[in-house]
C-alpha positions in Angstrom: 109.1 122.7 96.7 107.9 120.3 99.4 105.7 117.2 98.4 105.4 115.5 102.0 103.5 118.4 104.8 105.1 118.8 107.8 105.3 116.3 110.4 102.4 116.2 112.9 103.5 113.4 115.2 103.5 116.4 118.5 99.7 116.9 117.5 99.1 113.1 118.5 98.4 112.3 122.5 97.3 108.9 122.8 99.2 105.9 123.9 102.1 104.5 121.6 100.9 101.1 121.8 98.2 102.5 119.5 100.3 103.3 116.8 102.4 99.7 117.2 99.0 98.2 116.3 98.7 100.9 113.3 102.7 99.7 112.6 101.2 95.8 112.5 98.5 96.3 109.8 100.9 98.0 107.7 103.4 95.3 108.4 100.8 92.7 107.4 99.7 94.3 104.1 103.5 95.3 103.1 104.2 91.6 103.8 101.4 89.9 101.9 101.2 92.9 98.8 105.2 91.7 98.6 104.2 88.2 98.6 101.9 88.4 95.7 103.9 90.7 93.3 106.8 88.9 93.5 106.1 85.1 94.0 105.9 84.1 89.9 102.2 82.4 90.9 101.1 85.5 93.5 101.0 83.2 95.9 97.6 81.2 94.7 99.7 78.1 94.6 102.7 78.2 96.8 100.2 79.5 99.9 96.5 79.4 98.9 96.8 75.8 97.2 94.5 76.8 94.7 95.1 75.3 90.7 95.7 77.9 88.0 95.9 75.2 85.1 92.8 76.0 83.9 91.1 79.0 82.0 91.7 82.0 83.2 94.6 81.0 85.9 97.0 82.9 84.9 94.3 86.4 85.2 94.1 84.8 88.3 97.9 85.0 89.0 97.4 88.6 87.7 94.7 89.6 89.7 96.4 88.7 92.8 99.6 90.8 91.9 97.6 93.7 90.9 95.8 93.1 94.3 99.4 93.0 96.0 100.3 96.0 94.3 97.2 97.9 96.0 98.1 96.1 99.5 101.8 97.4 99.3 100.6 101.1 98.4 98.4 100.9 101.4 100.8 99.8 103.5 103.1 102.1 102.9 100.6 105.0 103.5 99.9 103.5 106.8 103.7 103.3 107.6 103.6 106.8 106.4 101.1 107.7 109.1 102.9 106.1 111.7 106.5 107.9 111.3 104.9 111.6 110.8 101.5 111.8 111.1 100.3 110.0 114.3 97.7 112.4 114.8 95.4 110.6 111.9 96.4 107.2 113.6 92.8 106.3 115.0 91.0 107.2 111.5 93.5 104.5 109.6 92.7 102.2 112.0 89.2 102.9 111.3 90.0 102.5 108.1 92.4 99.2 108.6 89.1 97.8 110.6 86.3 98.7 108.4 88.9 96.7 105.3 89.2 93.7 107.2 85.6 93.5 108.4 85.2 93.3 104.1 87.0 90.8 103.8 86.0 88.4 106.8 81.8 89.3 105.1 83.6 88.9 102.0 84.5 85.4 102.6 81.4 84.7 104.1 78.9 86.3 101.6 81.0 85.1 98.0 80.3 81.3 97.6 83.6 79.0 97.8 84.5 76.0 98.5 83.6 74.7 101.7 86.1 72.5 102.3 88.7 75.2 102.3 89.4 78.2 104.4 90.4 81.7 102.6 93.9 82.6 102.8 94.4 85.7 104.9 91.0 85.3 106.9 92.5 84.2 110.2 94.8 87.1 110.0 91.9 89.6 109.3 90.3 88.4 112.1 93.2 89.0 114.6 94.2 92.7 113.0 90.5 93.2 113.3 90.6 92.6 117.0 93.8 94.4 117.7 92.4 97.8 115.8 89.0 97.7 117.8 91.4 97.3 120.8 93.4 100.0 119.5 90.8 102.5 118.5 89.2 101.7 121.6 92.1 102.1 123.8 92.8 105.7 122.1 89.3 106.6 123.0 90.0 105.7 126.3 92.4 108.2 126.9 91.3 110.9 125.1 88.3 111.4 127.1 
């Protein structure tokens, strides 16, 4: 019984480099979904500098590992994509694109304090740039 379908990587005929940028958003959310389920305070402390002694801190601390827990899945599907299925490379970085465009609005939109820049945001904005490169660059070539 097979549970993974064959490997597609022949079907794919863009450039390489497009992939390597697929490769660095999955490196990104494997490192950071790491980061926040195993640091004992997800990160909100350590990196964010935000104070969890108060109610509700430690759901905090939960939320973010349960949040590093879906960032670790997804970046393991994306790996996934790049080893054996580089033919669906330029929808995930759709998909990579359209996510950190959320959270850049997100950021934006939600009220916070002013004083203090999101954690992550500078980083969305750079993998958001190199997958519109990307999915631009294998449009390029497929013409």
């Amino acid at each position: 019984m097979r549970f993974l379908p064959p490997i597609s990587n022949e079907q794919y005929h863009g450039p390489i480099w497009v992939c390597g940028a697929l490769a660095l958003v999955a490196l990104h959310a494997i490192g950071s979904g790491l980061v926040q389920v195993l640091l004992p305070d997800s990160g909100l402390i350590s990196l964010a500098g935000l104070s969890i002694f108060h109610e509700g801190g430690l759901q905090m601390v939960a939320l973010a590992a349960q949040a590093g827990a879906t960032q670790l899945a997804w970046g393991l599907a994306l790996v996934f994509i790049v080893l054996r299925h580089r033919n669906l490379t330029v929808l995930f970085l759709l998909l990579a694109a359209f996510e950190k465009l959320l959270i850049i609005l997100s950021g934006l939109i939600k009220p916070t304090n002013g004083a203090m820049e999101l954690p992550g945001n500078d980083a969305a904005l750079a993998l958001l740039a190199v997958c519109l490169l990307a999915i631009f660059g294998a449009r390029a070539t497929s013409n």
